[in-house]
DSSP file (Angstrom, degrees, kcal/mol; ACC not computed):
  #  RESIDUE AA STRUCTURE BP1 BP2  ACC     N-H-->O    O-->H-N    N-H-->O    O-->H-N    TCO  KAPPA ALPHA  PHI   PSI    X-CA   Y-CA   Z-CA
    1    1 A X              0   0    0      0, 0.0     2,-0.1     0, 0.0     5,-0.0   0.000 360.0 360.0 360.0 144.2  -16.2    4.0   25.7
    2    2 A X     >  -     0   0    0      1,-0.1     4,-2.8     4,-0.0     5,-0.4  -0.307 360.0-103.9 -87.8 168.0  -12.8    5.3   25.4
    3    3 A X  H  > S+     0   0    0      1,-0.2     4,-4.1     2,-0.2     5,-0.2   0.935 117.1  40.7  -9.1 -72.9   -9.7    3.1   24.4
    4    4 A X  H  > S+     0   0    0      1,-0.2     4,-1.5     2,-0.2    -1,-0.2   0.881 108.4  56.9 -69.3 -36.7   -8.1    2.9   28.0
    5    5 A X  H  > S+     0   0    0     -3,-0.4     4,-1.6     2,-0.2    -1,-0.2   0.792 111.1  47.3 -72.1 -30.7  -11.4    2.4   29.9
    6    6 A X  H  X S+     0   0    0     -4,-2.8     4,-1.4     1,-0.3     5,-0.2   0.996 116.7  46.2 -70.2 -51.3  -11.9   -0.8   27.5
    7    7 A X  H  X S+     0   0    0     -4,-4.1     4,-2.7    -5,-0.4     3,-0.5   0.920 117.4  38.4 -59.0 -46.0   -8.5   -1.8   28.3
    8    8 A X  H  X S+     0   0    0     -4,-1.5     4,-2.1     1,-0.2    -1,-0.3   0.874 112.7  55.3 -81.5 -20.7   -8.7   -1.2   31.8
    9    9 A X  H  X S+     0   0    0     -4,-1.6     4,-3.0    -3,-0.2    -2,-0.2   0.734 112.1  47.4 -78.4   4.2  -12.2   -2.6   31.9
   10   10 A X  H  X S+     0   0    0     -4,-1.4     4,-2.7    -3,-0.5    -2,-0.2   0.891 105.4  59.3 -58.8 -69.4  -10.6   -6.0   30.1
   11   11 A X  H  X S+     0   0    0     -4,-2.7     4,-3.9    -5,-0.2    -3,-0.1   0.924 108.0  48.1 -26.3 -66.9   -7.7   -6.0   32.6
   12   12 A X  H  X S+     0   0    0     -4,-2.1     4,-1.0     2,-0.2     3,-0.5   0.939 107.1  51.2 -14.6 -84.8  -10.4   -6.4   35.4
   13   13 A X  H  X S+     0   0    0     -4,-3.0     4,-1.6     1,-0.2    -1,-0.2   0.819 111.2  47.7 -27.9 -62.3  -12.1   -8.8   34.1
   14   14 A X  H  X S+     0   0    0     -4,-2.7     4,-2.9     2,-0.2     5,-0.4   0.856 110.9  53.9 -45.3 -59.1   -8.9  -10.8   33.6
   15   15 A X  H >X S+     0   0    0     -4,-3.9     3,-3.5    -3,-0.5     4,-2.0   0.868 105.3  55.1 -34.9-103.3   -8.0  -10.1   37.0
   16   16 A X  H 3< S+     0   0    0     -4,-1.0    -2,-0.2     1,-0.4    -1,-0.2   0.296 110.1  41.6  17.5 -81.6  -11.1  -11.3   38.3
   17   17 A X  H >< S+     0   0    0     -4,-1.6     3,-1.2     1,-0.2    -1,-0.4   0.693 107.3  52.8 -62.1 -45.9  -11.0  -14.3   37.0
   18   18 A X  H XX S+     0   0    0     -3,-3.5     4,-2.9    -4,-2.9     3,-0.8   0.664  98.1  76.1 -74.5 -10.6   -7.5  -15.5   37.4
   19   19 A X  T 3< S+     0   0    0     -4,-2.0    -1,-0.2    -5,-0.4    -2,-0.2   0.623 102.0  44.7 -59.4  -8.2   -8.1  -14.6   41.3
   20   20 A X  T <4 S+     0   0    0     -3,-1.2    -1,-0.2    -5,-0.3    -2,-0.2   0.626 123.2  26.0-118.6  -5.4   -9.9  -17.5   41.2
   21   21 A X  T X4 S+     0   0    0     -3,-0.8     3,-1.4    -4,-0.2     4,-0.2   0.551  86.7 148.2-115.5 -24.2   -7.7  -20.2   39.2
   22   22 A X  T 3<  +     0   0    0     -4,-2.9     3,-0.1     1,-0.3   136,-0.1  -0.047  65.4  11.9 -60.6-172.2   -4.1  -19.0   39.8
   23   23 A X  T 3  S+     0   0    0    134,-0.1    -1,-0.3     1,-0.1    -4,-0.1  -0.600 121.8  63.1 -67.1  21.8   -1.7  -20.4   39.9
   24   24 A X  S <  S+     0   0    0     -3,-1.4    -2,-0.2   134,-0.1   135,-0.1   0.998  79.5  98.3 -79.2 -64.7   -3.4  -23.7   38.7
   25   25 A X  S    S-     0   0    0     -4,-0.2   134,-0.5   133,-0.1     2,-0.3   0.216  71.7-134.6 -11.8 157.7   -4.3  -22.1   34.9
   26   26 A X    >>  -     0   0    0    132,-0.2     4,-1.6   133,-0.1     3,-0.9  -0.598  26.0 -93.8-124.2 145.1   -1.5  -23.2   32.3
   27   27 A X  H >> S+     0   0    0     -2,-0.3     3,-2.3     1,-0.2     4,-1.3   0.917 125.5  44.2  20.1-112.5    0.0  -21.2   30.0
   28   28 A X  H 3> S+     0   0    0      1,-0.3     4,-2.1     2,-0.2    -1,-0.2   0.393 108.5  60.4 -48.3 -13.5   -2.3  -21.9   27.1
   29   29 A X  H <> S+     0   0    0     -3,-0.9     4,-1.7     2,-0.2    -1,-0.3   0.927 110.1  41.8 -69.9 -62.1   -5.3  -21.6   29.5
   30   30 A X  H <X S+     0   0    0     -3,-2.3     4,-1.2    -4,-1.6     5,-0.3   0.935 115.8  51.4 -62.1 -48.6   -4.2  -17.8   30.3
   31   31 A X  H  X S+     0   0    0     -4,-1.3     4,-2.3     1,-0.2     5,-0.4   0.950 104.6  53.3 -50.5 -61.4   -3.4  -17.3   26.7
   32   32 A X  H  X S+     0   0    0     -4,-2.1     4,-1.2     2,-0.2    -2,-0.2   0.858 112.2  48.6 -18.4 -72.5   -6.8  -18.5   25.4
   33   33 A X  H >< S+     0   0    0     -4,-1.7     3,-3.3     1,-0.3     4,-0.4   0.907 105.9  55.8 -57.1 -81.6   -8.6  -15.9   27.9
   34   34 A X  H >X S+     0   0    0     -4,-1.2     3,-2.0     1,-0.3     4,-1.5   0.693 109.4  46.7 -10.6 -89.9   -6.5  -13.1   26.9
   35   35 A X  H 3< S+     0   0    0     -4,-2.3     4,-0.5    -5,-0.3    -1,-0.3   0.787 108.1  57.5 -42.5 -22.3   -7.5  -13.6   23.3
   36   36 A X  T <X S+     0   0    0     -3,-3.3     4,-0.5    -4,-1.2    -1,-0.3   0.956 110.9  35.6 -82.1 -38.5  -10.7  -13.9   24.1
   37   37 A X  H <> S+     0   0    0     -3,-2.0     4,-1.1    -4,-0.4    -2,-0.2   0.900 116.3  54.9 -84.2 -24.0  -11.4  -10.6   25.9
   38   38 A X  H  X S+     0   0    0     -4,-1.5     4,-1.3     1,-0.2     7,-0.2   0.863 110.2  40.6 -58.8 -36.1   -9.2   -8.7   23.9
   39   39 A X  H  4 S+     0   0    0     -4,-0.5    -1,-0.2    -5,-0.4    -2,-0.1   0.794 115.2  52.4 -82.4 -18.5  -10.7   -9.6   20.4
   40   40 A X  H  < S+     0   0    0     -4,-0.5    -1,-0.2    -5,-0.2    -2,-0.2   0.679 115.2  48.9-101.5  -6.1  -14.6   -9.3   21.8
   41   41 A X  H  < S+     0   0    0     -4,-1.1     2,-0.5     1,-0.2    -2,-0.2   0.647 109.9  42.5 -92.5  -6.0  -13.6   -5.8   23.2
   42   42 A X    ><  -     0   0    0     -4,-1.3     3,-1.8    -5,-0.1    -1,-0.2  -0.853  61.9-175.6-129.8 108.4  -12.0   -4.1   20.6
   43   43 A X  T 3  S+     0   0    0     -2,-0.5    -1,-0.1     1,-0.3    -4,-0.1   0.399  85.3  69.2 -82.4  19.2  -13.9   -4.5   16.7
   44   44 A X  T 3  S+     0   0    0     95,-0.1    91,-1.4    91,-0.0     2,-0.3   0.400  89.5  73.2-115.5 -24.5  -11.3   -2.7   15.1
   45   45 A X  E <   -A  134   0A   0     -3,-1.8    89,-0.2    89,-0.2     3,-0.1  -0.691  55.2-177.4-123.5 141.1   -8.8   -5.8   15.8
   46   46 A X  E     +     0   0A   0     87,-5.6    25,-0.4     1,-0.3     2,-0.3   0.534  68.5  32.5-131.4  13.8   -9.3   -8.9   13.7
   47   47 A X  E     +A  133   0A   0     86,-1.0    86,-3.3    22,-0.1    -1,-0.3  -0.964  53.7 171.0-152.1 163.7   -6.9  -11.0   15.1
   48   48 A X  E     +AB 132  68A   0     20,-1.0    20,-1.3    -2,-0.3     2,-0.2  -0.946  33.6 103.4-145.0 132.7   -5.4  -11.3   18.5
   49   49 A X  E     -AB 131  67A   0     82,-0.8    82,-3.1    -2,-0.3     2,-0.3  -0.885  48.5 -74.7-179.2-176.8   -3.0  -14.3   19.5
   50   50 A X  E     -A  130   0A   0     16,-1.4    15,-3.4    -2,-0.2     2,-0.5  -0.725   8.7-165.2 -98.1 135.4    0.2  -16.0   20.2
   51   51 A X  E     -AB 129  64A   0     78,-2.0    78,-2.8    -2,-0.3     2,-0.3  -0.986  24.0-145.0-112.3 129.4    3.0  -17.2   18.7
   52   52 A X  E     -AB 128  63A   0     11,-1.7    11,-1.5    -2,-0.5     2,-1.4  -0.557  16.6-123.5 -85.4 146.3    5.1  -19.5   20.8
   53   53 A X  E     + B   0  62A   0     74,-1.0     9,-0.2     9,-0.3     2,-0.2  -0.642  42.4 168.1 -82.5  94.0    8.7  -19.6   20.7
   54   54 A X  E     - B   0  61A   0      7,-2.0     7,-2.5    -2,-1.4     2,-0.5  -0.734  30.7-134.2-106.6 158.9   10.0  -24.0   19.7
   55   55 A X  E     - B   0  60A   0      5,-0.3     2,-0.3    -2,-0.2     5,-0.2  -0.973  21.1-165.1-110.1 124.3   13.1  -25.0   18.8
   56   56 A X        -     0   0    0      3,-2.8    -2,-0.0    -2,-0.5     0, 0.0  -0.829  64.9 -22.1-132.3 109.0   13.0  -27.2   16.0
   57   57 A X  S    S-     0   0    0     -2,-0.3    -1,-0.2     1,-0.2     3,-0.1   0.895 131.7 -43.5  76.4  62.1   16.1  -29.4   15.0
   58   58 A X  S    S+     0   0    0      1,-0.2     2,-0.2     0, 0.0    -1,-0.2   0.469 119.6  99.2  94.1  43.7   18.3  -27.2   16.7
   59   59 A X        -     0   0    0      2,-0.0    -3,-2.8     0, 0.0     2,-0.5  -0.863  67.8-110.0-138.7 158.8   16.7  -23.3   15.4
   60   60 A X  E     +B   55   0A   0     -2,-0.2    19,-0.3    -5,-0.2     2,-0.3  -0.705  44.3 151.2 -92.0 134.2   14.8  -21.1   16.7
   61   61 A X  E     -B   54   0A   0     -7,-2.5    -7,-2.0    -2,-0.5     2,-0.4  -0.980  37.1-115.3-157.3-173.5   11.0  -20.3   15.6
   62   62 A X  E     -BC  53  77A   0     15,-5.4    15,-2.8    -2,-0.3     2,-0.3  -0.955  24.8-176.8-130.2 125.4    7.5  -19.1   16.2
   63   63 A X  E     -BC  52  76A   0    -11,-1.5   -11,-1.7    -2,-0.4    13,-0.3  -0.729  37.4 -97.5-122.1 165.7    4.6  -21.3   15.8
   64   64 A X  E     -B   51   0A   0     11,-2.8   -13,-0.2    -2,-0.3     2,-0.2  -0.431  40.6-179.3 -88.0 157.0    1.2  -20.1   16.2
   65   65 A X  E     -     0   0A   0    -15,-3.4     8,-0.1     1,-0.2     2,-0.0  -0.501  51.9 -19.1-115.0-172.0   -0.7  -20.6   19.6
   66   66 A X  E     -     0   0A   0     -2,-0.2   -16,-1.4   -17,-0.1     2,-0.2  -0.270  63.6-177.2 -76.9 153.2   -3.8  -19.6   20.2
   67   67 A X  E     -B   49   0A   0    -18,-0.2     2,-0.2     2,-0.1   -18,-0.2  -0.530  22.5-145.7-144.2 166.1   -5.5  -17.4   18.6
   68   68 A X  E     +B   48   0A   0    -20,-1.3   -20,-1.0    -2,-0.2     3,-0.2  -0.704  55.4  60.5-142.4 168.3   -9.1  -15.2   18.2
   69   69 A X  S    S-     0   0    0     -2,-0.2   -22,-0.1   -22,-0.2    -2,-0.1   0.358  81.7 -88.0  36.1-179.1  -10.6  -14.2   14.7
   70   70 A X  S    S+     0   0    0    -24,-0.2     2,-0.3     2,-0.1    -1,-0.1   0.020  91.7  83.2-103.7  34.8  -11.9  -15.0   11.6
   71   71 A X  S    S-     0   0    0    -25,-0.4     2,-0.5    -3,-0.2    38,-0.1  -0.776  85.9-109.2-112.2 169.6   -8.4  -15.2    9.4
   72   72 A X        -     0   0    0     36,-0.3     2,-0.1    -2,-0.3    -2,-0.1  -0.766  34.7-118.0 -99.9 116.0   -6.6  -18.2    9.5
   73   73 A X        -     0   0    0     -2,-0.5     2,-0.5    -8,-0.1    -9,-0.1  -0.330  28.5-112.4 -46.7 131.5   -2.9  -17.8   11.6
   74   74 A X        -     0   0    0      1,-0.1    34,-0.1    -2,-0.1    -1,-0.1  -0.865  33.5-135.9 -90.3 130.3    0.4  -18.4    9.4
   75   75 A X  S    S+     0   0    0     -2,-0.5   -11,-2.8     1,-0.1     2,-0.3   0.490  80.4  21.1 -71.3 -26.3    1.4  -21.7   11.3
   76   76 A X  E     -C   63   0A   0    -13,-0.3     2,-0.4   -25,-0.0   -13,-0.2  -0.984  57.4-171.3-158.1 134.1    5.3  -20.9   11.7
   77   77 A X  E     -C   62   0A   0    -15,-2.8   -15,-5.4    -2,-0.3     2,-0.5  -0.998  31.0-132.4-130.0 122.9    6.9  -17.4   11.5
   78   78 A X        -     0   0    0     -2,-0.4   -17,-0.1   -17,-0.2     7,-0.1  -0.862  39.4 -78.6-112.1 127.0   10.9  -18.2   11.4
   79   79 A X  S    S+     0   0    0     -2,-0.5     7,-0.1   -19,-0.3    -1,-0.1   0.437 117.9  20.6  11.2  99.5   13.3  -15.8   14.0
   80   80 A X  S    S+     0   0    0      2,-0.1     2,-0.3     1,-0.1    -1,-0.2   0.721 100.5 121.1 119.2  20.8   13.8  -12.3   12.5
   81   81 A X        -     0   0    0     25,-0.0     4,-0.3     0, 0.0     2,-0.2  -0.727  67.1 -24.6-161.3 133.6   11.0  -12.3   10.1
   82   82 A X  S  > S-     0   0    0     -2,-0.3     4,-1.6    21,-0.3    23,-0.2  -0.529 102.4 -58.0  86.6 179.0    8.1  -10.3    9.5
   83   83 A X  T  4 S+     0   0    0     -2,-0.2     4,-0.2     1,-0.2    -1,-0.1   0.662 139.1  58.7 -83.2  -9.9    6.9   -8.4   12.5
   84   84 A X  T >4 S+     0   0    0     -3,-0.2     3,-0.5     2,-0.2    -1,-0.2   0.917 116.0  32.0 -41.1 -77.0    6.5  -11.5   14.4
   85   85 A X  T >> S+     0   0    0     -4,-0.3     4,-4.1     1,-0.3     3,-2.9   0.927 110.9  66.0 -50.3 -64.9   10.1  -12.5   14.1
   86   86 A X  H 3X S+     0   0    0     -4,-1.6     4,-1.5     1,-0.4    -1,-0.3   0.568 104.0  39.7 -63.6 -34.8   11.2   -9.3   14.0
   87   87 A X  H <4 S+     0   0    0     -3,-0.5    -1,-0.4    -4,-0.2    -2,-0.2  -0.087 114.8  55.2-110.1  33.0   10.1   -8.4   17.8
   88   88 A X  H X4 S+     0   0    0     -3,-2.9     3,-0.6     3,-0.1    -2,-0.2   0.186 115.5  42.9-122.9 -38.0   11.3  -12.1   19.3
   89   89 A X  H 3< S+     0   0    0     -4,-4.1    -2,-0.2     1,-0.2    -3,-0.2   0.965 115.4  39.3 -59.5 -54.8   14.5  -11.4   17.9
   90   90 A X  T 3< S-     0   0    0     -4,-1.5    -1,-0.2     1,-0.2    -3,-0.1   0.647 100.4-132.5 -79.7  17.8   15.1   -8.2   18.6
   91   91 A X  S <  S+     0   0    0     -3,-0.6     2,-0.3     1,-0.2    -1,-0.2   0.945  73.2 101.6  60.9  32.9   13.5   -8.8   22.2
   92   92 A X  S    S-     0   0    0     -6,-0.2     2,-0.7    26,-0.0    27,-0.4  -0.824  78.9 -94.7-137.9 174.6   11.4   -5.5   21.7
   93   93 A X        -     0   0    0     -2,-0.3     2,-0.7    25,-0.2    25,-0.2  -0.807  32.6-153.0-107.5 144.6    7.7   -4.4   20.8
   94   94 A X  B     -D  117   0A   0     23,-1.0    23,-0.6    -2,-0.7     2,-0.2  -0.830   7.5-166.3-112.3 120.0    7.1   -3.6   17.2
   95   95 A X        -     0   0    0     -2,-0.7    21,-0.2    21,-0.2     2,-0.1  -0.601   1.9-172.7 -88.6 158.8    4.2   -1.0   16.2
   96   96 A X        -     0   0    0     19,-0.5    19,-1.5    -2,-0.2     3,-0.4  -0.433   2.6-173.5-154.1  91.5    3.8   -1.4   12.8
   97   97 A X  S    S+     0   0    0      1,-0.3    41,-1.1    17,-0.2     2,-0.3   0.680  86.6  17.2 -89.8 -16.4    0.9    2.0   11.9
   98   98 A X  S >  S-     0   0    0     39,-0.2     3,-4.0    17,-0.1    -1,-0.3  -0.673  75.0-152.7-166.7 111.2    0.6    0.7    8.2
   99   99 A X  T 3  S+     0   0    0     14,-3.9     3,-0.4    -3,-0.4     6,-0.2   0.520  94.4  53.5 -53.3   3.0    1.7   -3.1    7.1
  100  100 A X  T 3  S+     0   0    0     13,-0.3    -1,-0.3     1,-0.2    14,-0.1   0.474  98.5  64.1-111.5  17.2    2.5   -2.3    3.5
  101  101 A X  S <  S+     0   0    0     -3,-4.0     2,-0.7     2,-0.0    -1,-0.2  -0.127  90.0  81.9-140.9  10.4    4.6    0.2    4.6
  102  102 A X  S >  S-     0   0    0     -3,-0.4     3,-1.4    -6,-0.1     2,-0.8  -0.927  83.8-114.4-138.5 140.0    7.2   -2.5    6.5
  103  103 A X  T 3  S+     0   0    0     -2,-0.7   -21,-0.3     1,-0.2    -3,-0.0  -0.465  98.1   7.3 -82.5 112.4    9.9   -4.4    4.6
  104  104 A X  T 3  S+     0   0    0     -2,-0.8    -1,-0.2     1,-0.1     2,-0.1   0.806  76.2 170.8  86.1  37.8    9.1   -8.2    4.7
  105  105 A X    <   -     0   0    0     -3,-1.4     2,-0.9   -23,-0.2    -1,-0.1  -0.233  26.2-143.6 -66.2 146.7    5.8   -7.9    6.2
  106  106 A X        -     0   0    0     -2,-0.1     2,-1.0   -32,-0.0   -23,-0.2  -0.901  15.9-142.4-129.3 110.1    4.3  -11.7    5.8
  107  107 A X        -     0   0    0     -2,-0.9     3,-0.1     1,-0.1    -2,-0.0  -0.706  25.8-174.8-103.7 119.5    1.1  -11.3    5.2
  108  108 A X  S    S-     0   0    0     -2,-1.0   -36,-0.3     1,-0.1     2,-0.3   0.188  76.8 -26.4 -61.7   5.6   -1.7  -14.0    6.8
  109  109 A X        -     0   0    0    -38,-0.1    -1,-0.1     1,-0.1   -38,-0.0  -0.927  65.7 -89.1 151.2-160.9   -4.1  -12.4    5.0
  110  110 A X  S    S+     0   0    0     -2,-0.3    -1,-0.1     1,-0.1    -3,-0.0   0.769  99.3  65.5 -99.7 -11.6   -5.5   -9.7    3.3
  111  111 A X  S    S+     0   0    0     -3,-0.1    -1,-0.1   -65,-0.0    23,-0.1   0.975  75.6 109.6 -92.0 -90.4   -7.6   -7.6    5.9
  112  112 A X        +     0   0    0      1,-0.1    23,-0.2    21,-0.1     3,-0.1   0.526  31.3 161.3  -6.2 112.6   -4.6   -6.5    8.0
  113  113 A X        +     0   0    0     21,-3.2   -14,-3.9     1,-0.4     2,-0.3   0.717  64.4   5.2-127.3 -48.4   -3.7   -3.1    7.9
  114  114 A X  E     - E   0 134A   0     20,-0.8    20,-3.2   -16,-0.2    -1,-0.4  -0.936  65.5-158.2-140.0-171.1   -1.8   -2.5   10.6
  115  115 A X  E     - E   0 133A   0    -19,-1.5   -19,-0.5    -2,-0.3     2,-0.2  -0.991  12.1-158.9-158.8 140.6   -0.2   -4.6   13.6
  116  116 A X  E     - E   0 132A   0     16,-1.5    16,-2.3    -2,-0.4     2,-0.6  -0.816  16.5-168.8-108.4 160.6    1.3   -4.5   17.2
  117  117 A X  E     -DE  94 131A   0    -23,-0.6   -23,-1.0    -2,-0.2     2,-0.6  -0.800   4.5-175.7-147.5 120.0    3.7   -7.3   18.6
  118  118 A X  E     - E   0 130A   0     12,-4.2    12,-1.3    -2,-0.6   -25,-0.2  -0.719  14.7-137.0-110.1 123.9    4.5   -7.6   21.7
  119  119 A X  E     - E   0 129A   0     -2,-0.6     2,-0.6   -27,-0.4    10,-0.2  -0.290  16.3-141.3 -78.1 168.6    7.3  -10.4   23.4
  120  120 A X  E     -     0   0A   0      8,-1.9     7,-4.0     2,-0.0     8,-0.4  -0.945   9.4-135.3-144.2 140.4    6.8  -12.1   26.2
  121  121 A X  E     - E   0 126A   0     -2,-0.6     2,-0.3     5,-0.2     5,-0.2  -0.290  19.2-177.0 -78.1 150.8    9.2  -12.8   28.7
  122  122 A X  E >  S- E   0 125A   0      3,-3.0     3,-3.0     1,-0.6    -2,-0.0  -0.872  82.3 -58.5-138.8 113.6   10.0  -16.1   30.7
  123  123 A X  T 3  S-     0   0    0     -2,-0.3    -1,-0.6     1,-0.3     0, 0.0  -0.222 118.7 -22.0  26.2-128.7   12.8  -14.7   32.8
  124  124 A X  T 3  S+     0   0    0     -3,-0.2     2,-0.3     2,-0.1    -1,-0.3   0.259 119.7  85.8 -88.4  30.2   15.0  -13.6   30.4
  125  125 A X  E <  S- E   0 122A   0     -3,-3.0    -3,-3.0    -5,-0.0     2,-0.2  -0.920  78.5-116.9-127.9 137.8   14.2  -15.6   27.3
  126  126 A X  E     + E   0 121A   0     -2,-0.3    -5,-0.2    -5,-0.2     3,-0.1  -0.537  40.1 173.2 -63.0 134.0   11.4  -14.4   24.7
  127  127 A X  E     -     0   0A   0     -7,-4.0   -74,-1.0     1,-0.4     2,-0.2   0.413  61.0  -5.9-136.8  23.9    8.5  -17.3   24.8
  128  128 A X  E     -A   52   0A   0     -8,-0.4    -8,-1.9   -76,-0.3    -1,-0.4  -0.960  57.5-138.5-177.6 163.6    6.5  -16.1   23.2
  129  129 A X  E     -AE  51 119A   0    -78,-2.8   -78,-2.0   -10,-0.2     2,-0.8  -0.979  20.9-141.1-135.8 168.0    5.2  -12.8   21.2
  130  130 A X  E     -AE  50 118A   0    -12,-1.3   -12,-4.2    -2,-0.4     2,-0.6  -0.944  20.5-164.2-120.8 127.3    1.5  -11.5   21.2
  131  131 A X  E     -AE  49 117A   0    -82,-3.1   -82,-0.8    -2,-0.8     2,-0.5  -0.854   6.7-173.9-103.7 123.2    0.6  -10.4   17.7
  132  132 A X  E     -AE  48 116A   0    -16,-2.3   -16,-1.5    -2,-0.6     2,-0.7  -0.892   4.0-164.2-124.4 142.7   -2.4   -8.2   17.4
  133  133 A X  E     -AE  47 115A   0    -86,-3.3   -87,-5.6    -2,-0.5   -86,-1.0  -0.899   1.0-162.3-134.8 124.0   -3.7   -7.2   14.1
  134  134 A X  E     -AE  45 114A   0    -20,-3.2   -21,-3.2    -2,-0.7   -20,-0.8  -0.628  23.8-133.2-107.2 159.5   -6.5   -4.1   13.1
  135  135 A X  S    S+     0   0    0    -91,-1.4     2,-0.3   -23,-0.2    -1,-0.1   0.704  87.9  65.2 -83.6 -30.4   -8.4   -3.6   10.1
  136  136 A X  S >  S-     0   0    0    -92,-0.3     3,-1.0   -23,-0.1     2,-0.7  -0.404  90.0-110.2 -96.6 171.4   -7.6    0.1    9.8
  137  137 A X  T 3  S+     0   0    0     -2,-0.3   -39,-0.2     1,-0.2   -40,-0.1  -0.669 104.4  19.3 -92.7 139.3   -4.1    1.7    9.3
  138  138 A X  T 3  S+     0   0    0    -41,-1.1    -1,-0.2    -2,-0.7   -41,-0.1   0.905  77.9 139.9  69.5  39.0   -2.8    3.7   12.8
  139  139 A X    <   +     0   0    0     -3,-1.0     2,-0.3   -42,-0.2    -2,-0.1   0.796  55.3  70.9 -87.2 -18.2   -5.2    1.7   14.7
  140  140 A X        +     0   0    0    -25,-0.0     2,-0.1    -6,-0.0   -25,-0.1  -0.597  49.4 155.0 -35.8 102.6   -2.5    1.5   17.1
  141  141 A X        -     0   0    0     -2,-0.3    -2,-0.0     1,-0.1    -3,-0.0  -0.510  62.9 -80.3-150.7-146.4   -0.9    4.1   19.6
  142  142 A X  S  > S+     0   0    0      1,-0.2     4,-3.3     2,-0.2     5,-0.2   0.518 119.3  71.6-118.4 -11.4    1.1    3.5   23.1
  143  143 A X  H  > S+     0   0    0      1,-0.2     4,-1.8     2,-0.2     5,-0.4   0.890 103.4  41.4 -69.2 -22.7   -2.3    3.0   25.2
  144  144 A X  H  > S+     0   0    0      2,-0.2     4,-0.5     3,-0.2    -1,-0.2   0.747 116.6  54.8 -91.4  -6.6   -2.7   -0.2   23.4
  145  145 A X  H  4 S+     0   0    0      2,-0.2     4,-0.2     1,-0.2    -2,-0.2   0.881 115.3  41.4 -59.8 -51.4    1.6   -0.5   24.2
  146  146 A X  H  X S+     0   0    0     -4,-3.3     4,-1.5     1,-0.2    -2,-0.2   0.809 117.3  39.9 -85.4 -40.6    1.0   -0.1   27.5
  147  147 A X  H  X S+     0   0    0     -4,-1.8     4,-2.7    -5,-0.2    -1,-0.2   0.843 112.3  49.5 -90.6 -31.0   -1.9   -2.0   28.4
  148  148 A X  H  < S+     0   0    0     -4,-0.5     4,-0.3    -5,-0.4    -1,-0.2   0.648 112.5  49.4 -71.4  -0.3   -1.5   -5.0   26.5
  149  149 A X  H >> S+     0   0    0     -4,-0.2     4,-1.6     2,-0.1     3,-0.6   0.790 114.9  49.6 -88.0 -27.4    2.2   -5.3   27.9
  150  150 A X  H >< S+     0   0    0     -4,-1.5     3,-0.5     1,-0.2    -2,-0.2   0.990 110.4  50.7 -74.1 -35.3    0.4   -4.6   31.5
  151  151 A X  T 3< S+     0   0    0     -4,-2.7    -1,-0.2     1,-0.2    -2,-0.1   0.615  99.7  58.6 -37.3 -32.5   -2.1   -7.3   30.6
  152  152 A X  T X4 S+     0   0    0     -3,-0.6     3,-2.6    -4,-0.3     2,-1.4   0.868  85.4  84.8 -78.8 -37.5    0.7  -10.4   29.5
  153  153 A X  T << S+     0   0    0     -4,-1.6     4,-0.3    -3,-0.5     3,-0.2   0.472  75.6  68.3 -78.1  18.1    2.0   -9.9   33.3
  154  154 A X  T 3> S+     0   0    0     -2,-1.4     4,-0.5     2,-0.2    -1,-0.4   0.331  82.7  71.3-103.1  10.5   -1.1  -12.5   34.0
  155  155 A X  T <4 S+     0   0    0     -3,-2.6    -2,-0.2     2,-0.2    -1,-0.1   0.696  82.0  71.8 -80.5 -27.7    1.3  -14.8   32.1
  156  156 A X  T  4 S+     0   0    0      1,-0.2    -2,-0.2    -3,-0.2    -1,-0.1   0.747  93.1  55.9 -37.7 -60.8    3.4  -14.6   35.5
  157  157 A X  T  4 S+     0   0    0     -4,-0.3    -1,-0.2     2,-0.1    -2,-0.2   0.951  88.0  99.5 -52.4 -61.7    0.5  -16.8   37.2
  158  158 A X     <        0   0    0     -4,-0.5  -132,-0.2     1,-0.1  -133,-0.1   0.556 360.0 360.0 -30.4 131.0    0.9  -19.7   34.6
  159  159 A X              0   0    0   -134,-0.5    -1,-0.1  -135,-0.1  -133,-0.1   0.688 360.0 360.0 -61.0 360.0    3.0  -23.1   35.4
């Protein structure tokens, strides 16, 4: 099956299933899911999750949320570093077609070859980013831009 048909049958699903909980579902509820169809549709990606946006003792940072695969999440990514940071500061998505090939890549392990990040909005404040991570380099292109930004808009539902 190609890329976009996964994606769009993923989307479904996800529909589906939050037709039946919204608006009740939490945050972390909807996040959980997400990670869950995304990582069991695509075997190229070997992590899929969130980092939440805290303020801790009056700074900004990103601590991990939940998360899919089998590497272990780096626990706090701080504002404007790494590719994490890098796309809740600068309020954008960051493609990134081969991680040794970006300056101040923080690597969470060793697998990781290249990486999308996407923010996610709560009105106009980042609150979050979804970091997705492949075993191959250019595993990445704008179908995965497009559909995983159309996919967070189930974040909309949450409380």
């Amino acid at each position: 099956m190609a890329k976009d048909q996964k994606y769009e049958d993923v989307y479904n699903r996800l529909a589906e299933f939050f037709s039946h909980y919204s608006p009740s579902l939490d945050r972390i509820a909807i996040m959980a899911t997400i990670n869950s169809l995304v990582k069991s549709a695509f075997p190229s990606i070997i992590f899929v999750g969130f980092y939440i946006v805290r303020e801790v003792e009056g700074d900004l940072r990103l601590e991990v949320g939940p998360y899919q695969g089998p590497v272990l999440a780096c626990a706090r990514i701080y504002m404007g570093k790494g590719v994490c940071g890098t796309s809740a500061m600068e309020r954008r998505v960051v493609m990134v077609p081969d991680v040794t090939k970006f300056e101040g890549y923080i690597a969470c392990d060793s697998e990781t070859k290249s990486e999308l990040v996407i923010p996610v909005f709560k009105g106009d404040d980042v609150m979050a980013v979804l970091d997705v991570d492949a075993v191959e380099v250019n595993y990445f292109d704008e179908v995965d831009k497009i559909w995983l930004g159309k996919i967070l808009e189930f974040l909309r539902i949450s409380n």
